[in-house]
N, CA, C and O atoms as a printed pandas DataFrame, in Angstrom:
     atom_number atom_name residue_name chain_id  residue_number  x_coord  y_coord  z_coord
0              1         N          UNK        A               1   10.590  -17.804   11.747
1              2        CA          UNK        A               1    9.786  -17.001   10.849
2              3         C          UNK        A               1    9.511  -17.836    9.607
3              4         O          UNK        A               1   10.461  -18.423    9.088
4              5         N          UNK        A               2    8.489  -17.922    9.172
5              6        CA          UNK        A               2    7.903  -19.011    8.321
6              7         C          UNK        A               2    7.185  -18.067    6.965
7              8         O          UNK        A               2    5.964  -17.978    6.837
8              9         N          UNK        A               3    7.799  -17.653    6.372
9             10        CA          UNK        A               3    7.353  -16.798    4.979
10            11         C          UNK        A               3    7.772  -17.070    3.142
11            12         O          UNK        A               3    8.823  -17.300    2.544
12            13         N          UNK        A               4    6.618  -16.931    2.807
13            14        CA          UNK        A               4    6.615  -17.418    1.006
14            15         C          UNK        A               4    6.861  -16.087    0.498
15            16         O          UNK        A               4    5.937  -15.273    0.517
16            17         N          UNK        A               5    7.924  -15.788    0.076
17            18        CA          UNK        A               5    8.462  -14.669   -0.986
18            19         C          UNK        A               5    7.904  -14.821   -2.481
19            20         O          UNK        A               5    8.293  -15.695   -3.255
20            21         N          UNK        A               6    6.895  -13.807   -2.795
21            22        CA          UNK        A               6    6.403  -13.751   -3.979
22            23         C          UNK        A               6    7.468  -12.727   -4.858
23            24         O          UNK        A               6    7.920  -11.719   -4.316
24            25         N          UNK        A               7    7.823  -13.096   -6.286
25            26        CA          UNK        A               7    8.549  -12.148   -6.973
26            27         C          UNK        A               7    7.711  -11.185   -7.711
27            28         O          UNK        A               7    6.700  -11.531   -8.322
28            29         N          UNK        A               8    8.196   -9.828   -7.640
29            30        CA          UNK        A               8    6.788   -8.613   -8.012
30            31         C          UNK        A               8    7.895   -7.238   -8.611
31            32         O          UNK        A               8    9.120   -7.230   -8.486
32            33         N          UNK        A               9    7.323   -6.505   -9.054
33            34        CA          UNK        A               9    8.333   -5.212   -9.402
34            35         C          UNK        A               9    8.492   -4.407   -8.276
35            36         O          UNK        A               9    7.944   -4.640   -7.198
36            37         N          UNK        A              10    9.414   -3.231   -8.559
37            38        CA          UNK        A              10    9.340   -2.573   -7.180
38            39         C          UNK        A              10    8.503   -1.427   -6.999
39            40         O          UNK        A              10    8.523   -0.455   -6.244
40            41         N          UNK        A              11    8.075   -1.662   -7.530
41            42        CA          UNK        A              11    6.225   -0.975   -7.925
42            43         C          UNK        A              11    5.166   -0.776   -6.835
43            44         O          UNK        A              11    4.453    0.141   -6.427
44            45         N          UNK        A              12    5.404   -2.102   -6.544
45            46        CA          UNK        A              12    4.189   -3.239   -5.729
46            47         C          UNK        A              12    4.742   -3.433   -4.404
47            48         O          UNK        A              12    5.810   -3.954   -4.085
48            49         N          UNK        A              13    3.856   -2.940   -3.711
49            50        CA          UNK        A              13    3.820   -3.580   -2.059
50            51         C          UNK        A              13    3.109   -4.620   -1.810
51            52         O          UNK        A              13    2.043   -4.357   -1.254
52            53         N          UNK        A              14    3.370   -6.038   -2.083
53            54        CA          UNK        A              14    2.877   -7.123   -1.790
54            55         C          UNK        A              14    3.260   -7.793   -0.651
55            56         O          UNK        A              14    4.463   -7.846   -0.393
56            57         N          UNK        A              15    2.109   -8.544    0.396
57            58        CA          UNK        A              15    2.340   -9.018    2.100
58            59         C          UNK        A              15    1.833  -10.443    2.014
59            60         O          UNK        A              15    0.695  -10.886    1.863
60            61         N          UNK        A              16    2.672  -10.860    2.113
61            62        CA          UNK        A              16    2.599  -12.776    2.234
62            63         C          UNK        A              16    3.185  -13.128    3.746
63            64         O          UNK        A              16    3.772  -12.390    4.538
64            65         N          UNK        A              17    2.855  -14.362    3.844
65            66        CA          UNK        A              17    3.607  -15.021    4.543
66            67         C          UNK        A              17    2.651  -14.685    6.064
67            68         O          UNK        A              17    1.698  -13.908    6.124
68            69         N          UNK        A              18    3.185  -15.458    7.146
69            70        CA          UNK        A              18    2.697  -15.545    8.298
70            71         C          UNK        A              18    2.927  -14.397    9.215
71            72         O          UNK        A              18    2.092  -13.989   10.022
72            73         N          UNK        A              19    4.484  -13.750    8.982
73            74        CA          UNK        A              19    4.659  -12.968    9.552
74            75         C          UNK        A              19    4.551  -11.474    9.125
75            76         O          UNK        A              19    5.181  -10.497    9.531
76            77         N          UNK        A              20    3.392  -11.599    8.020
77            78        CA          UNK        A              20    3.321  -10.187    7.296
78            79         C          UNK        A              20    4.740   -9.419    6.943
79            80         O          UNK        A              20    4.911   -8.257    7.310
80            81         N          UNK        A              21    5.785  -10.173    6.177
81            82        CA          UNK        A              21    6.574   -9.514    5.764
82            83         C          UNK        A              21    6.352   -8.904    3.982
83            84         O          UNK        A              21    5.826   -9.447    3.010
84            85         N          UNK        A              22    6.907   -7.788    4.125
85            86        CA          UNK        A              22    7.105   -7.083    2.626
86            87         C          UNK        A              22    7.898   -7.756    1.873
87            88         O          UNK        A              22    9.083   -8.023    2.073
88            89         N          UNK        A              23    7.047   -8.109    0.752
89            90        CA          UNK        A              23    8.025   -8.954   -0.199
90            91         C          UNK        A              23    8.942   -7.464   -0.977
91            92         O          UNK        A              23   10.091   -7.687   -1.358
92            93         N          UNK        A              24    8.539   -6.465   -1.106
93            94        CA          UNK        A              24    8.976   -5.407   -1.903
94            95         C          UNK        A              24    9.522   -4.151   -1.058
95            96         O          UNK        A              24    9.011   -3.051   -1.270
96            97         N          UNK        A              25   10.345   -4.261   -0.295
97            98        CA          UNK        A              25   11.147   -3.323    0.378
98            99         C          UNK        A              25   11.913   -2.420    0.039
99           100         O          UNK        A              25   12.568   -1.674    0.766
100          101         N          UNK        A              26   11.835   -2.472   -1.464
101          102        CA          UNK        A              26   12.530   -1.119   -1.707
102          103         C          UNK        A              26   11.583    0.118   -1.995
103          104         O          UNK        A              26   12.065    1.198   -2.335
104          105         N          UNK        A              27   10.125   -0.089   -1.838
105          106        CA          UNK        A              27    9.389    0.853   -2.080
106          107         C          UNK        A              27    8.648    0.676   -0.539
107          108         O          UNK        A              27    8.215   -0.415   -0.168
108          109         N          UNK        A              28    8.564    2.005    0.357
109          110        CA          UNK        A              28    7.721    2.615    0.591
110          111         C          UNK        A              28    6.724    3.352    0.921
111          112         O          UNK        A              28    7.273    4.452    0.846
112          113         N          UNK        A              29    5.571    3.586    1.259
113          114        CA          UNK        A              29    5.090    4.724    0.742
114          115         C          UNK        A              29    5.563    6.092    0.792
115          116         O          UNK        A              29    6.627    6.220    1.397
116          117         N          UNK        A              30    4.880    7.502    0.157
117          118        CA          UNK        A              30    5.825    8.468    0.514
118          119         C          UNK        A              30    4.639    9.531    0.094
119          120         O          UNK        A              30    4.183    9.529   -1.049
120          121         N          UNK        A              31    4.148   10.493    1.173
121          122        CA          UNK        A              31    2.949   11.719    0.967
122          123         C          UNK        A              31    3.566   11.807   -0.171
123          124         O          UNK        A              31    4.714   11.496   -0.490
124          125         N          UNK        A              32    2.173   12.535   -1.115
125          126        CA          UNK        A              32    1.983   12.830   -2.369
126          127         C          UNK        A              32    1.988   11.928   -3.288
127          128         O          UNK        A              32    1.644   12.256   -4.424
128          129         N          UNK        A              33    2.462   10.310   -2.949
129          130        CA          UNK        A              33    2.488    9.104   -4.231
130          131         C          UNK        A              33    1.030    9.367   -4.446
131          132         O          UNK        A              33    0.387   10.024   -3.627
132          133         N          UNK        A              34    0.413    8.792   -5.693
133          134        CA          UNK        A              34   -0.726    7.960   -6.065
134          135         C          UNK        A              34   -0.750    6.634   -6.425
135          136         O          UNK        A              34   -0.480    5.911   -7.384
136          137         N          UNK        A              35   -1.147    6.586   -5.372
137          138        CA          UNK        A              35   -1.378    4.428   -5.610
138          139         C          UNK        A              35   -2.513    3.795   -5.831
139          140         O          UNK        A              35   -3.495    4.538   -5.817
140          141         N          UNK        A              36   -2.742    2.553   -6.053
141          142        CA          UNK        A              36   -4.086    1.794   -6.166
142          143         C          UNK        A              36   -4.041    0.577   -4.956
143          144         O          UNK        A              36   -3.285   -0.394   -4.967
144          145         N          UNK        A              37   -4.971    0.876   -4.006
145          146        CA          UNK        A              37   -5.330   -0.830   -3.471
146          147         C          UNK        A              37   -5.832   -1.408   -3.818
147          148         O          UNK        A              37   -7.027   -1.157   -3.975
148          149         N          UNK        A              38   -5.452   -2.244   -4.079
149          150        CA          UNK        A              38   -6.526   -3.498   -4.407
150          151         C          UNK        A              38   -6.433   -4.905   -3.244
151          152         O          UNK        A              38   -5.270   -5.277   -3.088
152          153         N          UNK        A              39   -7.457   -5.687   -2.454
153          154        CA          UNK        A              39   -7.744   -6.305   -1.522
154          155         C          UNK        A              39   -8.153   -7.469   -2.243
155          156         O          UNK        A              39   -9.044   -7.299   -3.075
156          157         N          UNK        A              40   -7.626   -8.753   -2.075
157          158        CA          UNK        A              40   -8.360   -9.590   -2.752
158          159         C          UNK        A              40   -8.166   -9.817   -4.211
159          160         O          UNK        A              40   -8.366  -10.963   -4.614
160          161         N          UNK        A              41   -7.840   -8.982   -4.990
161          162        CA          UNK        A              41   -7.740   -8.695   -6.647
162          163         C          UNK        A              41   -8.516   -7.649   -6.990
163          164         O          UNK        A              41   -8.495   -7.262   -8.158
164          165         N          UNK        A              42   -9.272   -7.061   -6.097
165          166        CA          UNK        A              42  -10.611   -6.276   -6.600
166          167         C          UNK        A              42  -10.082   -4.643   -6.117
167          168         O          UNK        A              42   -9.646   -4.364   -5.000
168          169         N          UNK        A              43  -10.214   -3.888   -7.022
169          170        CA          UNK        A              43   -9.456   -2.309   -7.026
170          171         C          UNK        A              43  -11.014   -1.756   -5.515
171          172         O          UNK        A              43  -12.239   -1.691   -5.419
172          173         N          UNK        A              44   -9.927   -1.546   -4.807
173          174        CA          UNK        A              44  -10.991   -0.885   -3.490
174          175         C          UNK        A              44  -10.995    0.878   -3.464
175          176         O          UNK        A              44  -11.852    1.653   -3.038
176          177         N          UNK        A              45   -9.382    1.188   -4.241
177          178        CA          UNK        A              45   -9.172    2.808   -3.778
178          179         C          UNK        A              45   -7.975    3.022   -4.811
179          180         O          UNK        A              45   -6.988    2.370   -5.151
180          181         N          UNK        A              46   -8.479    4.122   -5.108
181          182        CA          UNK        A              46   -7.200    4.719   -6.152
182          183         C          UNK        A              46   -7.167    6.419   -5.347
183          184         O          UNK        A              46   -8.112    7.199   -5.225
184          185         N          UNK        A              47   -5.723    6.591   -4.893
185          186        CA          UNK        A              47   -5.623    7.921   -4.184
186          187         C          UNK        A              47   -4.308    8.389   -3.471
187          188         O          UNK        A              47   -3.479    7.741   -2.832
188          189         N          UNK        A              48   -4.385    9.814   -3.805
189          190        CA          UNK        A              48   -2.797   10.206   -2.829
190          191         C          UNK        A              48   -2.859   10.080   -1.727
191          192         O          UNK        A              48   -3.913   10.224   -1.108
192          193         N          UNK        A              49   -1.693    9.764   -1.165
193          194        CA          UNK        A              49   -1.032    9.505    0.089
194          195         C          UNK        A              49   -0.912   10.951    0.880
195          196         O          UNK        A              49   -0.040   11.794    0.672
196          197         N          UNK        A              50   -1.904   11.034    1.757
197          198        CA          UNK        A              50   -1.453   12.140    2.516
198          199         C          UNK        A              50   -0.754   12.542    3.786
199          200         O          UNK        A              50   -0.307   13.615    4.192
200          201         N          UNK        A              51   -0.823   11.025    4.396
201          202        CA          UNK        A              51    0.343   10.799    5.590
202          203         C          UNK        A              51    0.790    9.554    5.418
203          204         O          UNK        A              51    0.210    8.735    4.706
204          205         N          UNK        A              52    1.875    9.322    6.072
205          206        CA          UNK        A              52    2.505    7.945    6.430
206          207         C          UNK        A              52    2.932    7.929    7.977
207          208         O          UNK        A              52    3.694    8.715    8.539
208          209         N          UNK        A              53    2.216    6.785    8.546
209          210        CA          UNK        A              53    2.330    6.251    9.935
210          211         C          UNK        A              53    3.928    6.520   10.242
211          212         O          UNK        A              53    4.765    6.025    9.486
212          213         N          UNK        A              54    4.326    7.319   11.375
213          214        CA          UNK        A              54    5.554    7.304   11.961
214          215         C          UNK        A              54    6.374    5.996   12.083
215          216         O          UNK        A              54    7.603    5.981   12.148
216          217         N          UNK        A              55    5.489    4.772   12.111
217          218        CA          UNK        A              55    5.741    3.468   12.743
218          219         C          UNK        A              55    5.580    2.733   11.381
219          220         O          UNK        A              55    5.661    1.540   11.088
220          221         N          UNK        A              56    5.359    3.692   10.751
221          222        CA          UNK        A              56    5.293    2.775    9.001
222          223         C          UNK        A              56    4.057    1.507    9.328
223          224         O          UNK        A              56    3.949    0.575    8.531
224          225         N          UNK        A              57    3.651    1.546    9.891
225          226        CA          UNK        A              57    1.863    0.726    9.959
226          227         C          UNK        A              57    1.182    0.934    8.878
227          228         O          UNK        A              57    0.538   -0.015    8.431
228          229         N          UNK        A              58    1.144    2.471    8.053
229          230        CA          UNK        A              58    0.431    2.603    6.720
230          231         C          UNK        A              58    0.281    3.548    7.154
231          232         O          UNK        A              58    0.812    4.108    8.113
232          233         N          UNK        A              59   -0.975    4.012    6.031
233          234        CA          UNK        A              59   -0.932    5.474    5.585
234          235         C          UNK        A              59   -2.045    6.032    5.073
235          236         O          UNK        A              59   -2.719    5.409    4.253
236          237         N          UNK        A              60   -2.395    7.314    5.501
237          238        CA          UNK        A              60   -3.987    7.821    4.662
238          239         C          UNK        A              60   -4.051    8.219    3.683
239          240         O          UNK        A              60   -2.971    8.680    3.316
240          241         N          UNK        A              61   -5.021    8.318    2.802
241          242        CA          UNK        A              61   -5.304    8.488    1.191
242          243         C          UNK        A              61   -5.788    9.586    1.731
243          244         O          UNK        A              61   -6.320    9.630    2.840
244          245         N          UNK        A              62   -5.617   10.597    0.919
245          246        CA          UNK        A              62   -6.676   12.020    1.229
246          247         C          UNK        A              62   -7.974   11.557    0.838
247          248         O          UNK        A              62   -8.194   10.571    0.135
248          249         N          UNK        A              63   -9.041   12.535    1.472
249          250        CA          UNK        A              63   -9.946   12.596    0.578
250          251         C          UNK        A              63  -10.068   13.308   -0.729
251          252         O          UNK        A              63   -9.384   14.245   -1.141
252          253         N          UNK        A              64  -11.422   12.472   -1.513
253          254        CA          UNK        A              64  -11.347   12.833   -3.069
254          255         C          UNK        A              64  -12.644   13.250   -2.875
255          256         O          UNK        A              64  -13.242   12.745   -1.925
256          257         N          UNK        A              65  -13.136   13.949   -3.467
257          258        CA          UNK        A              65  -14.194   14.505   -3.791
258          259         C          UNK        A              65  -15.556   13.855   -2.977
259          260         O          UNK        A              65  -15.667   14.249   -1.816
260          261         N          UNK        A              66  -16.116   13.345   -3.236
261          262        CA          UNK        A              66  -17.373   12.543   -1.842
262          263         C          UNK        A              66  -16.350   11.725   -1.248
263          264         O          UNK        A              66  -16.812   11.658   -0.109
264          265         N          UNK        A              67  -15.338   11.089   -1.216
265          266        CA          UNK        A              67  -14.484    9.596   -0.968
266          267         C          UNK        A              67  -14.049   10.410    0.198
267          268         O          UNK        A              67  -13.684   11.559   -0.053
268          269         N          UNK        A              68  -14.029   10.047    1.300
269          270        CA          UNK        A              68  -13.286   10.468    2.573
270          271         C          UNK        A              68  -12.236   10.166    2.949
271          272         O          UNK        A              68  -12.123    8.954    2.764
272          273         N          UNK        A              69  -11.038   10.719    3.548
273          274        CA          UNK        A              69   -9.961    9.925    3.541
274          275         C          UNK        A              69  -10.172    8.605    4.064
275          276         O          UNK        A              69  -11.175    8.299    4.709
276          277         N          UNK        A              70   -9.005    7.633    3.721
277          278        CA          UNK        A              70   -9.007    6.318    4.288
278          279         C          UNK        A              70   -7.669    5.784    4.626
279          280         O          UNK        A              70   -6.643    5.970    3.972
280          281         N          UNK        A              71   -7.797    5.060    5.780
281          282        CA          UNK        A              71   -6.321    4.498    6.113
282          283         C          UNK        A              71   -6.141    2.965    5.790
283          284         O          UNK        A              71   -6.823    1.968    6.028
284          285         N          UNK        A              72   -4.930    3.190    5.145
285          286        CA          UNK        A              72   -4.682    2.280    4.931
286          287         C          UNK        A              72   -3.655    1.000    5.628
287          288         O          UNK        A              72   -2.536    1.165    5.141
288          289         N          UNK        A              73   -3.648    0.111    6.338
289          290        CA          UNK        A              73   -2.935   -0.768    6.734
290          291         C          UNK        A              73   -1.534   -1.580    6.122
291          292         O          UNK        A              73   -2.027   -2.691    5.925
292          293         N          UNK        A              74   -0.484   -1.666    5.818
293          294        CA          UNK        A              74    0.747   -2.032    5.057
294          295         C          UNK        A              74    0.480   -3.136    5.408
295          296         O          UNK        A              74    0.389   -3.939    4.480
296          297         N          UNK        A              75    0.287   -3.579    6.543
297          298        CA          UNK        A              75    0.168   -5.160    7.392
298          299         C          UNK        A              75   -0.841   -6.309    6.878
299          300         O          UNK        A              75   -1.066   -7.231    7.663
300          301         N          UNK        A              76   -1.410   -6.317    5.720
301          302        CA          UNK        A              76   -2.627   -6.828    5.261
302          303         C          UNK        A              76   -2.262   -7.753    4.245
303          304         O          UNK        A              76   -1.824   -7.373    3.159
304          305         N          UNK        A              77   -2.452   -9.184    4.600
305          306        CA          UNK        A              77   -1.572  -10.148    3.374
306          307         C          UNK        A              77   -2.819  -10.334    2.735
307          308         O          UNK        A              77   -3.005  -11.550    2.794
308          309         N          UNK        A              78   -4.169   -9.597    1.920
309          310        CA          UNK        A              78   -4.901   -9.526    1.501
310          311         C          UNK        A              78   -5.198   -8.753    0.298
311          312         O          UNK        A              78   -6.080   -8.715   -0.560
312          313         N          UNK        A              79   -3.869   -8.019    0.641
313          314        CA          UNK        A              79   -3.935   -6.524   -0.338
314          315         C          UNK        A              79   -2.927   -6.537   -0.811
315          316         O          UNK        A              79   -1.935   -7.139   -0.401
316          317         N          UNK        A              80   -3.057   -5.670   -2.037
317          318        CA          UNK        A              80   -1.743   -5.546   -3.064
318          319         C          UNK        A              80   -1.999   -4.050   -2.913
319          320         O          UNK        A              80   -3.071   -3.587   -2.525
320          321         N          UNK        A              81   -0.658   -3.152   -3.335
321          322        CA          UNK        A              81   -0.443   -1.272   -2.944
322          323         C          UNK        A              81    0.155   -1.333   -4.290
323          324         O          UNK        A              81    0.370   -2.365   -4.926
324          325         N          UNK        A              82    0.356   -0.352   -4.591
325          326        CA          UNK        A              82    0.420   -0.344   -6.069
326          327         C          UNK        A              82    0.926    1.145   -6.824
327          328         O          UNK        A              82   -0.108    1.702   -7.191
328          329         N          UNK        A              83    1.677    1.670   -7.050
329          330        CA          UNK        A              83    2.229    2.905   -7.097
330          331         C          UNK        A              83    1.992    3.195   -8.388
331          332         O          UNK        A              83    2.565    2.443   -9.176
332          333         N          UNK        A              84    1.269    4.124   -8.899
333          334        CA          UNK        A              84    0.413    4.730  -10.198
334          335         C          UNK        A              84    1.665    5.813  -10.694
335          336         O          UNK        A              84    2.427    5.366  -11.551
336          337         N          UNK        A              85    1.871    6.977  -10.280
337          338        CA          UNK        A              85    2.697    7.954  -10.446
338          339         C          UNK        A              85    3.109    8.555   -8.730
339          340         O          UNK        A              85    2.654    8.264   -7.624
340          341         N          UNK        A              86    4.207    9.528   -9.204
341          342        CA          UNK        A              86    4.258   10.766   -8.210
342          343         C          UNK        A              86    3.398   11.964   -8.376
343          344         O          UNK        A              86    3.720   12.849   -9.169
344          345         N          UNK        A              87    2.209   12.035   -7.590
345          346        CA          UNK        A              87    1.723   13.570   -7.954
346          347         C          UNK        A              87    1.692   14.705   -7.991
347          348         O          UNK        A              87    0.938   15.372   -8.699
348          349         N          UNK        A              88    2.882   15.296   -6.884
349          350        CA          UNK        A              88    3.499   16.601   -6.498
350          351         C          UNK        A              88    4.951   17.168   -7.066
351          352         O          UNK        A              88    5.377   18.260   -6.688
């Protein structure tokens, strides 16, 4: 297994490395968080968590008002997850 450990708060779900490991394992996700993705550096989705994959694969954002829900992938060394508050 061949992976670069980035140091981050436990805030942040950040995915490096070859084998898509979580640099931040003590967080995560959990229905009702509000988080931010951001892909790249660029904010794609700010939204609650309304499920989490049984298999922990990721998780859907509800929908927001026109915004339809969206799923999100944990597996993505492209993206940073980002935990805003608890909303419930």
């Amino acid at each position: 297994m061949n992976t670069a450990h980035k140091q981050d708060n436990e805030d942040a779900l950040i995915v490096v490395g070859t084998e898509n490991e979580l640099t931040s394992p003590g967080w995560m996700p959990v229905p009702s968080e509000l988080v931010e993705v951001r892909r790249l550096g660029h904010k794609v989705r700010r939204g609650v968590i309304e499920t989490v994959m049984k298999d922990k694969s990721g998780f859907w954002l509800a929908a927001d008002g026109v915004e339809p829900r969206l799923f999100v992938l944990l597996h993505d060394q492209k993206q940073t997850i980002r935990r805003i508050a608890h909303s419930g």
